[in-house]
N, C-alpha and C positions, 0 to 999 in steps of 0.2 A: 464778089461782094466786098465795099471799099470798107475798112477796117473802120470800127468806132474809135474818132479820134479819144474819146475821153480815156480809153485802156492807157493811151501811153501818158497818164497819169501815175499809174502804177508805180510802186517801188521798183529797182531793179534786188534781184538775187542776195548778189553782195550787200550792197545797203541795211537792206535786213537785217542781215548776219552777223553784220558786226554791233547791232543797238545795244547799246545795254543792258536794256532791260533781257537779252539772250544772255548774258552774261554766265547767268547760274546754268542754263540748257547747255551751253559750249562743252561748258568744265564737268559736268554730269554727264552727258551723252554722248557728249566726242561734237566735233565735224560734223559728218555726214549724218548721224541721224536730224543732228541741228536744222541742217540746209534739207531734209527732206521736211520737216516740220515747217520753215518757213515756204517752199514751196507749195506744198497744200493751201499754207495759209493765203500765200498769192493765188493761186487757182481759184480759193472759193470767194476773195475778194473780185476775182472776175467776173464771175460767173454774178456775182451780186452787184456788178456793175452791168451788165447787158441787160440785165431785168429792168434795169431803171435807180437805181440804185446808187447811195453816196460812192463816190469813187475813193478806197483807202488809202490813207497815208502810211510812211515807212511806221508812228507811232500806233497805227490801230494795227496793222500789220504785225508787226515786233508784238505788241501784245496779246493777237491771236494763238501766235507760234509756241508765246511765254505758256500762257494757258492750255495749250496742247502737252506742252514739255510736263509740266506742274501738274498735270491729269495721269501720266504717263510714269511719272518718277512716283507718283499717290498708291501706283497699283504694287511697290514693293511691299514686301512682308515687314512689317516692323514691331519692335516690341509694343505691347498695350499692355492698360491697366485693365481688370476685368471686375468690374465694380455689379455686374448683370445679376450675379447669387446662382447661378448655371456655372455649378464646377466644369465639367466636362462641356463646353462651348464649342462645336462641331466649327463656328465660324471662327476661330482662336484658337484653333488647333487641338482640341479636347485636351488631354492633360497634362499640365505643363511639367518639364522635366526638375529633376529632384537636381542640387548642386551637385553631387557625384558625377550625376550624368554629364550635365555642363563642364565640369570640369575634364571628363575622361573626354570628350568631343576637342576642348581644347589643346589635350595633349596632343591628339591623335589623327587629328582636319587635315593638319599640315604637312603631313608626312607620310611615311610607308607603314604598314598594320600587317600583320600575320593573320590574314582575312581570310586567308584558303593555304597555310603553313603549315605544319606540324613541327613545332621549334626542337623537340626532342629529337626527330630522325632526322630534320634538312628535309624531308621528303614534303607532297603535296598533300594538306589534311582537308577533312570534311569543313567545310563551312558552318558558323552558327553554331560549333560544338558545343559551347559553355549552355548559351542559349539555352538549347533543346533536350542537354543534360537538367537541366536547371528548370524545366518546363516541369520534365517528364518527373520529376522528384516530387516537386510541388504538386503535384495534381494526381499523382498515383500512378501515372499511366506508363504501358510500356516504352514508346516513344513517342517523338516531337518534331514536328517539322515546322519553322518561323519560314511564314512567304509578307507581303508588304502591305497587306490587310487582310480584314476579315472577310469582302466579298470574295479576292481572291483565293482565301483559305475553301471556303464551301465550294465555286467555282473547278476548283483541284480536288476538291473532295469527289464532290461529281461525276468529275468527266475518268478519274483514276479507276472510282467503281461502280460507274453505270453506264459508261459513252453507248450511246444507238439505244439505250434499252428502259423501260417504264422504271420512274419513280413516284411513290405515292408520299404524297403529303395531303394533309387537312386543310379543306378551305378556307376553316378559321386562321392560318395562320403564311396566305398567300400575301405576307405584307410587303408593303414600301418601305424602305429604310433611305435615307440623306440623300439628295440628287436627284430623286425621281427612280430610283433603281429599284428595279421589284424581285422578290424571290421566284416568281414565271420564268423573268427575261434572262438572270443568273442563271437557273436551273437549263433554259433552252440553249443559250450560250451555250455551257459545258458540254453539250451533246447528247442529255440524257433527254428524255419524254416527261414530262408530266402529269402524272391521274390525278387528277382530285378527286379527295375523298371528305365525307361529312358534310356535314354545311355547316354554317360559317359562326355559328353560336356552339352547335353540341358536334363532338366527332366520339365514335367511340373504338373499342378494338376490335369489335365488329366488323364497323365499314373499311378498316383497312385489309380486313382476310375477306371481306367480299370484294375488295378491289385487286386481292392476289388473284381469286377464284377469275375474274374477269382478266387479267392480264399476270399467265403465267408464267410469262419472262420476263418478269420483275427485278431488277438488280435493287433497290433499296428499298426502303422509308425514310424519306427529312421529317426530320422533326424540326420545329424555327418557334424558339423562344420569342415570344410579341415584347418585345423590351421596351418599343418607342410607344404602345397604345396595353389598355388593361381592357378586360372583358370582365363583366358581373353582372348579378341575374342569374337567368335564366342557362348557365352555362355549364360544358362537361370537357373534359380534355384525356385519354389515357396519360398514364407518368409515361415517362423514359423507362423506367421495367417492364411496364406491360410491354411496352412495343420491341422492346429487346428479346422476351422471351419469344414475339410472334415471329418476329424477325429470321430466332436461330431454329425456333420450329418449321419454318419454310425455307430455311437456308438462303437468306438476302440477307445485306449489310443495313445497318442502321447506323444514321449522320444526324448526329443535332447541332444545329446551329446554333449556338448559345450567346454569342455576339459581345455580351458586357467583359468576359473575361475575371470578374473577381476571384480571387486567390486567397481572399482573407474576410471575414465577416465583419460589417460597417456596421456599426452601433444604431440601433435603431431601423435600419432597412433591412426588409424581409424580402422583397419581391423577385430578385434575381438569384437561381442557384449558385451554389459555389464550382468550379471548372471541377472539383477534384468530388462533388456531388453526384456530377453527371459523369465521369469516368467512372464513377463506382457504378451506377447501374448496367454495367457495361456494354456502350455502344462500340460500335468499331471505330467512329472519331468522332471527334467533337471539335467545333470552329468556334475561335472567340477572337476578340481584339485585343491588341496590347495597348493601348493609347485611352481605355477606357478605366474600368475601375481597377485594374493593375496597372495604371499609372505610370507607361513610359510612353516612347517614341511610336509613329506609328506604325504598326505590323498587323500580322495576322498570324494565327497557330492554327496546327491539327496536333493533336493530341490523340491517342488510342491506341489500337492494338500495334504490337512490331509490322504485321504484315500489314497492313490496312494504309499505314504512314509508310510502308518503305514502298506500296504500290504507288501513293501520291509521290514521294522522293522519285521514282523511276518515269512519272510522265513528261515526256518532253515540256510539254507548259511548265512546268515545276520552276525549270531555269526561266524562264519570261516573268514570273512573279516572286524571284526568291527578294531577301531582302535588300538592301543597300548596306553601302559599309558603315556611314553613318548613325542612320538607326539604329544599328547593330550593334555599335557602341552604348546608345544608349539605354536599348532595351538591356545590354550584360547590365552594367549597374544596375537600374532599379530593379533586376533581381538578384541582383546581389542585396538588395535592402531585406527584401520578400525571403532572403534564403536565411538570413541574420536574424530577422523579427523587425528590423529596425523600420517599422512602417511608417513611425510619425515623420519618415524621412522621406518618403514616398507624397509630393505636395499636395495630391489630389486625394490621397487617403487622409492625410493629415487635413484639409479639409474641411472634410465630412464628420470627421470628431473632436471638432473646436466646438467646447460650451457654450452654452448661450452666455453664462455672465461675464464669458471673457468676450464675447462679439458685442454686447454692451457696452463694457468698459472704453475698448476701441470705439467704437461709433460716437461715446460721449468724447472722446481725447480730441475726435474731428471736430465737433459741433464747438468744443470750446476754442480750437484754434483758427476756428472760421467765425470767433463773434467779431472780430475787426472787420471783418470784408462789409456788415449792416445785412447782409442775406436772412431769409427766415429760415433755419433750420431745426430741424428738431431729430432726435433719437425717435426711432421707430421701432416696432416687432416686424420678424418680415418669414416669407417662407422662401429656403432654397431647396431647388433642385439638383439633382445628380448631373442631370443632361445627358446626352452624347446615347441615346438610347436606351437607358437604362434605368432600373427603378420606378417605369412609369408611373404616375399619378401617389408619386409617396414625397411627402417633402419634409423639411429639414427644419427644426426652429433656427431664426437668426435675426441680427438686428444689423440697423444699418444709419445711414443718415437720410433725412428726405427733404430737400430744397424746395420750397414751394415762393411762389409770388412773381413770375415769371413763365412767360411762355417754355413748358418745358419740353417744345417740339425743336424751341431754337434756343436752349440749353443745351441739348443731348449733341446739338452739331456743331456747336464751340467746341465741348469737351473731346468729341471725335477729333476734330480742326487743331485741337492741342497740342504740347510736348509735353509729356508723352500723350496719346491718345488715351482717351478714359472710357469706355462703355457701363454705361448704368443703363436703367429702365423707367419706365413713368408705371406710378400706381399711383389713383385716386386725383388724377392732374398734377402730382409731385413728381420729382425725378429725386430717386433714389438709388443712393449708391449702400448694397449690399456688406457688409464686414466681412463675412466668408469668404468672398472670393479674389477677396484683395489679400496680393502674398505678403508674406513678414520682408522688411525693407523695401514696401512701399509707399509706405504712408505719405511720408515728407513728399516723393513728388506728387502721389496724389493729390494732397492737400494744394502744393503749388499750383496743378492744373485747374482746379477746382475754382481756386481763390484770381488768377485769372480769368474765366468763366464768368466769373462771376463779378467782378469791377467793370463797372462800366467804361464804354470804348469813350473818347473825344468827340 
């Protein structure tokens, strides 16, 4: 078949590569990812030329490739402003880290760490020591084991004391948490069986000895705290004691999954136990987050009995989910705040016990440094949330600012589109930016990004 002469309209390779407009892709990506961007981009200009189609030049070319690069360099991590009133932002990393922490990463990124040392003998020490010292103090428990989240915390809970063998949990509390991830496909993962017991409104202590009677080689009970969703009405749940005592009278372990991690009680919020709550009605471990309302980097804990944790420490998975060295640093500090008292230093707990008339005060200081921009703005009441699973359906008084008189579908994607990027919410056809969750020394850029947003373009 004789070749469509229009193809050899086409750009050549080089041509491309060197345009201008690649300029910033060169110097950001290198070479070769360059040239493979501009090649695609020549292939799908082919391909759009055999259909019948304009035949492109080296400049629609160059700025397909640009547009691939600028899509591509979009997907790194960057700092934002979190203007949403959702402290814990699952899509923003849930809690931002406290300046200790940033600072002790900055020491410590660059160089060698005594990550698995023991500085005293030269010899090789446990990993995460301070950590799981510092876990186990806080929360009452015998020990501690830090792995790199909380599915994998219950995940290791699992498979250390139930692999091959029946686990009973409540159907009320067969939930979904972030991702699509369910407590089934965790629990089947790990190697354990799954019973369910109750249904999905009332479970009592009951149906969990009528589901031993049914299946008597049972290695636990999960218990799983509903963090992300509330249940009311018509509803019944055993505590954590009841099921502990059924537990030890049939000689099975009992695992709750607690997920939020709080360590300290937040002013006004009731809905989540405290870690050192649920230690005390004595389960054999308990799985929670670090990155949630204990406010560091992200992990996961077990927490409970000596033998229960050094059975999870002994299963080979153990090493596949411990932590990184990073996180590691940051979680030591913000327990180092947690061990001191020093919580207002802890960002995401601090937070949650900012007053209303200081989130006021703030909201009015924007409103007045935005009457130049001509925008309609006004001080609002607003409610935040905790986020990141926790405290379901309890929220926070706060105030904020709210931009009205403009499509606030294509406000929201200037201030995305920004430097820095700013995430607010629309309520009432306003886009509003929350007080709370904007940290201390953000304002001024805030404001800058804002008051671009907000000027109109040429």
């Amino acid at each position: 078949m004789a070749r469509d002469p229009r193809l050899k309209g086409l750009p050549r390779t080089d041509r491309v590569l060197s345009h201008p407009r690649l300029a910033e892709a060169r110097a950001r990506l290198g070479l070769p990812a360059t040239t493979a961007l501009v090649r695609r981009s020549i292939a799908a200009a082919r391909e759009r030329a055999k259909e019948g189609g304009v035949v492109a030049g080296e400049d629609a070319v160059a700025e397909s490739a640009r547009t691939a690069a600028a899509a591509w360099l979009g997907l790194r991590t960057r700092r934002v402003i979190n203007a949403t009133g959702v402290v814990l932002h699952t899509n923003l990393g849930r809690a931002p880290l406290s300046e200790s922490a940033a600072t002790e990463l900055g020491r410590t990124a660059g160089g060698y760490v005594s990550l698995e040392l023991d500085l005293a003998t030269g010899k090789r020490g446990g990993r995460a020591g301070f950590a799981e010292y510092a876990l186990a103090s806080l929360t009452g428990a015998e020990a501690a084991l830090v792995v790199n989240n909380n599915a994998a915390a219950v995940l290791l809970a699992l498979g250390a004391l139930a692999l091959g063998r029946p686990v009973l949990v409540s159907r009320g509390e067969l939930v979904e948490i972030g991702g699509g991830f369910r407590v089934p496909e965790v629990l089947a993962r790990s190697g354990a069986r799954l019973v369910e017991v109750g249904t999905t409104n009332r479970t009592r202590v009951d149906d969990y000895a009528e589901g031993l009677t049914q299946n008597p080689d049972a290695a636990a009970i999960l218990r799983v705290h509903p963090g992300n969703f509330r249940q009311v009405g018509f509803v019944e749940r055993p505590t954590l004691s009841e099921l502990v005592a059924l537990g030890r009278s049939r000689g099975l372990a009992v695992v709750e999954d607690l997920g939020g991690g709080a360590l300290a009680p937040l002013p006004g919020l009731t809905g989540d136990p405290l870690v050192a709550e649920s230690v005390a009605a004595g389960p054999d471990l308990v799985a929670f987050s670090t990155d949630k309302v204990l406010g560091g980097p992200q992990g996961g804990v077990l927490v409970g009995t000596r033998d229960a944790v050094d059975r999870a420490r002994r299963d080979p998975l153990a090493r596949a989910l411990r932590l990184g060295r990073l996180p590691l640093v940051a979680l030591e500090a913000t327990l180092g705040h947690h061990l001191s008292g020093d919580l207002a230093k802890v960002p995401a707990i601090a937070m949650a016990m900012r007053p209303l008339p200081e989130l006021q005060a703030r909201a009015q200081g924007w409103a007045d440094s935005l009457a130049d921009t001509g925008a309609r703005v006004r001080v609002v009441l607003l409610g935040s949330v905790t986020g990141g699973g926790t405290f379901a359906g309890e929220e926070m008084r706060s105030a904020g600012l709210a931009i009205e008189g403009e499509s606030a579908d294509a406000l929201l994607a200037r201030l995305r589109s920004g430097e820095p990027p700013v995430l607010a919410r629309i309520e009432d056809g306003a886009v509003v930016c929350d007080a709370r969750t904007v940290l201390p020394g953000e304002d001024e850029s805030l404001l800058s990004a804002l008051a671009a947003a907000l000027t109109p373009g040429p």
